[in-house]
C-alpha positions, 0 to 999 in steps of 0.5 A: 157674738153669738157662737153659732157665728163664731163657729161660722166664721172660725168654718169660713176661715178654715175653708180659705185656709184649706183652699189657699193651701191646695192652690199653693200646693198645686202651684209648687207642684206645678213649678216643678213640673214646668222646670222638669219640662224645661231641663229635663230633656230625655225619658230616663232624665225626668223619670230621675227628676220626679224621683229626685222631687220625692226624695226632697218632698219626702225628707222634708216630710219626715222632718216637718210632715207639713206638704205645702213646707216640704214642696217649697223647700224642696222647690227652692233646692232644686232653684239653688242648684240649677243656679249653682250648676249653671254657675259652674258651667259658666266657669268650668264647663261642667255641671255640678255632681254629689262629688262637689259637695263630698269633696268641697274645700276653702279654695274651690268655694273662694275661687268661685266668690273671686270670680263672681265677687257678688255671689255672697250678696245675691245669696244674702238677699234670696236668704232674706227675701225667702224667710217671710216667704216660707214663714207664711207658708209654714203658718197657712199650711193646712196638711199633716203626713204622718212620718211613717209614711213620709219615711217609707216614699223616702227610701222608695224613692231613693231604692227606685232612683239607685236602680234607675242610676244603675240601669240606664248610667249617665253619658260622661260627656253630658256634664259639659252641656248645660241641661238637665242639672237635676238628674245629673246631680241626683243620678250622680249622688245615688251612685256615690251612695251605692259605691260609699255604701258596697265598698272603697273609693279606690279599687286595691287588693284586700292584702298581699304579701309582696313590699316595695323596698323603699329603704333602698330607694332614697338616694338620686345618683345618676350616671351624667347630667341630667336633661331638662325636661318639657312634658307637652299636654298636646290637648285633643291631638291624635293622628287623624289619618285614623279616621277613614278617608280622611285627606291631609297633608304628605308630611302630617304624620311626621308631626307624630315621630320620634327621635329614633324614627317611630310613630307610636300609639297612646292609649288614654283611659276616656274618649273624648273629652276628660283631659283630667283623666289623662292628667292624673294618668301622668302624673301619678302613673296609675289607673282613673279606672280604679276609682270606678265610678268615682272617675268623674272626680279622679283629680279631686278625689286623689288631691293629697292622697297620692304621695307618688308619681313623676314630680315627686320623682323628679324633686328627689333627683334635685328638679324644679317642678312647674306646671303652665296650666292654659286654663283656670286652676280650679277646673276640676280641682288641678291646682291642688292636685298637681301641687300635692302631686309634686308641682312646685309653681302651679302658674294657671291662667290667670298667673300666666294672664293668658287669653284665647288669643294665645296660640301654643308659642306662648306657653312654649316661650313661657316654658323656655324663660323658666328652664333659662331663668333656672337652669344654674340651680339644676334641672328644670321639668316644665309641664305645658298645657296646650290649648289650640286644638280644643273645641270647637272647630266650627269657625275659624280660629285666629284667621290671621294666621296661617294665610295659606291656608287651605282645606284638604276637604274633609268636614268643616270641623275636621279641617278646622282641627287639621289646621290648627294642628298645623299651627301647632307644630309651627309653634312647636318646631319655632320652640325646639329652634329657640331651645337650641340657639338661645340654650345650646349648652342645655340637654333638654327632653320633650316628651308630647302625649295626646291627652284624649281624641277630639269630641268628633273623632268617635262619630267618623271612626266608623261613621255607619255605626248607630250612636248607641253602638259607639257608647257601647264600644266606649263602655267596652274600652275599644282601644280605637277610640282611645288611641293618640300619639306620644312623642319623645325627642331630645334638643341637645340630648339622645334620650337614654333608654327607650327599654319602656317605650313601647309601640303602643302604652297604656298612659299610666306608663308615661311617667317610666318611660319619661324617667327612663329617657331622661336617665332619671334613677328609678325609685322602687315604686317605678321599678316595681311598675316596669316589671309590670309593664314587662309582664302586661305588654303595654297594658295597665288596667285591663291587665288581668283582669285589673288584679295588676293594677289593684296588686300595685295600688296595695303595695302603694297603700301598704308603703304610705304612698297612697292615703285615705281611701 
């Protein structure tokens, strides 16, 4: 051949190289596109997304300097984590975040292979059906950017995305709705960054000069017979009558007394929705809002880390710890996290083989089987979950029950939640009558808290307000968007002392005032935090400033009772 026409050719073989290149070039790029439009459904969301695809364009760059290569291995990322995001909306009713990945373990990713047992095989065939695909791209790749440049868009990209996270900050509840999974889990990952970079996971003081006596702690030696205990997790129930003009029943607020005749207010640290929040508030007896932006993953985070609270307490004054848990026990981490906390029997509700038929008398029958079954090995604290009142409250639930039925007239969805609210304290005055008649020689506490507002509840407290003055008043911590109820009553038993209770209590409070009805000893730990209760007035974080909390949280670190962080 003559080699004017094997330079031809060899030119011809070139061209359709470069020319099929660009048209794959352009068509990934393109496919993001259409997935930013799809998802991606607020301004700040897609600036987020392009940042995010030049971050992934731009580290597959340094790595490869190939463009076509970068785009697809980039594109399939974004794939791989819509899918997985979606997957665990499916399950757990949240989006995935940067803390998955930082805080992934063996049970969550079994849990996840249990529940979807064909995960692993549809995986294995992407994998398989992927290779050749970018085999072939590899090799009809026609571009080269030098690593230099690749390196200088990278840290662009990533300086431009931290300050647009920090700008214009994500809305916590916007992990409940399945949209815009890339930003979210971008934004999410630049925050981790900054905070892992600029300082610790959990707020405390550098050092102080203060120690808990432990030495003098470790005895539990009561004056009388300690009661059993019930701790109620009464999901998303507060006093409606906070919502101007609401229309409700003669005799609703009762369902809020307690047994020394007052109504008291339970101030949570999140509006309307993370029950995980609370759920650490009570068990460890600290702050979510030490973790800063770390909250989101407070459960998870602290899982092992945490060697003090209420059920370590309890356990060392001979009690069997139990939590009834009315949803999956890998929603955000809770199974490893009360059981390091001190749960002994963590029964979620696969154990508990509950359904969304199941109103609260199942679970408090449940509770009243266990203090009955271990009543002759000592006292019994049962943590129950309850789940009637969450959402949503757009149809009718279980309209068997409560024939009677009708509707104050409010909104639909808050006469929804009134009625449910009924249903509960039905179930819950049939639990203190089978308490007393079935254990009549039994003492047991109850202790209900309200773990957040209902999801409404922040647009009728003031409903001429605009959505964005809402959030702000939220970021402020306006305590009317964070108030509930807690309860404390006694079957068979006069709550001991009611020194704590105060009309109104910062969560983190509610293991001492537990403690303290009960009669339970208190360690030197709870010591430590009643004075702080004495000297805050009911406030924990917020107290000046947050140095009380950061003060404890020291002393906790320097006595070995908080580890890791």
């Amino acid at each position: 051949m003559p080699p004017a026409v094997g330079n031809l050719k060899s030119r011809l073989a070139a061209d359709r190289r470069h020319i099929a290149g660009r048209a794959l070039f352009a068509a990934v790029h393109l496919a993001a596109l259409a997935v930013l439009l799809w998802f991606e459904d607020e301004p700040a969301a897609r600036v987020a997304f392009i940042l995010a695809w030049g971050v992934l364009n731009f580290f597959w760059l340094v790595l490869l300097r190939r463009p076509l290569m970068s785009a697809a291995l980039s594109l399939t990322l974004i794939a791989i984590l819509i899918v997985l995001s979606q997957f665990k909306h499916s399950v757990l009713m949240m989006t995935a975040t940067f803390v998955d990945v930082m805080v992934i373990d063996i049970a969550t990713f079994l849990f996840f292979i249990r529940v979807n047992p064909g995960l692993v095989l549809k995986l294995a065939v992407a994998v398989a059906l992927a290779t050749p695909v970018l085999v072939l791209l590899w090799c009809i790749d026609p571009f080269r950017v030098r690593r230099s440049r690749a390196l200088l868009g990278l840290l662009l990209c990533l300086a431009l995305l931290g300050a647009l996270s920090l700008a214009v900050p994500t809305d916590r509840e916007d992990e409940f709705y399945r949209h815009q999974y890339v930003s979210k889990f971008a934004r999410s990952s630049a925050i981790a960054a900054i905070d892992l970079a600029t300082g610790s996971v959990l707020e405390a003081d550098g050092a102080t000069a203060d120690r808990l006596p432990l030495a003098t702690g470790t005895a539990c030696e009561p004056s009388g017979k300690l009661p059993h205990i019930v701790m109620v997790f009464d999901e998303s129930s507060f006093d409606a009558t906070m919502l101007p003009g609401v229309k409700v029943a003669p005799e609703y607020r009762e369902r809020f007394r307690s047994s020394d005749g007052k109504i008291r207010a339970f101030i949570v640290e999140g509006a309307g929705g993370p029950s995980w929040y609370t759920e650490y508030n009570v068990l460890t007896g600290l702050s979510v809002r030490s973790y800063g932006r770390f909250s989101e993953s407070v459960t998870r985070l602290a899982a092992g880390h945490i060697k003090r609270g209420l059920p370590q307490a309890l356990r060392k004054c001979g009690y069997s710890t139990y939590s009834l848990y009315s949803w999956f026990g890998a929603f955000a981490g809770a199974r490893r996290f009360q059981t390091a906390t001190g749960i002994e029997h963590f029964l979620d509700a696969k154990a508990l083989r509950t359904g969304p038929a199941d109103t609260d008398i199942f679970f408090y029958d449940h509770a009243a089987r266990l203090i009955a079954q271990d009543r002759d090995r000592g006292p019994v604290f049962v943590f129950v979950y309850l789940a009637v009142n969450h959402f949503p409250w757009d149809y009718r639930y279980r309209p068997d029950l409560l024939p009677d039925w009708v509707n104050p007239g409010n909104p639909f969805e808050i006469d929804e939640y009134l009625r449910r609210q009924e249903m509960s304290a039905r179930d819950y005055a049939q639990f203190k009558e089978r308490l007393a008649r079935e254990l009549p020689d039994e003492p047991v506490l109850i202790v209900r808290f309200g773990d957040h507002q209902p999801l409404f509840a922040k647009h009728f407290l003031e409903p001429t307000l605009e959505q964005s003055e809402v959030a702000a008043r939220i970021l402020r911590r306006d305590p009317r968007y964070f108030t509930t109820y807690y309860a404390i009553e006694g079957v068979h038993f006069q709550p001991v002392d009611f020194s704590s209770a105060l009309d109104a209590l910062d969560a983190p409070y509610l293991p001492l005032v537990v403690l303290q009805a009960a009669g339970v000893p208190l360690d030197p730990t709870f010591v430590e935090q009643k004075t702080i209760l004495g000297r805050c007035r009911g406030l924990f974080y917020l107290c000046a400033g947050g140095a009380e909390a950061r003060r404890f949280n020291r002393l906790l670190i320097d006595a070995g009772l908080i580890q890791g962080f």
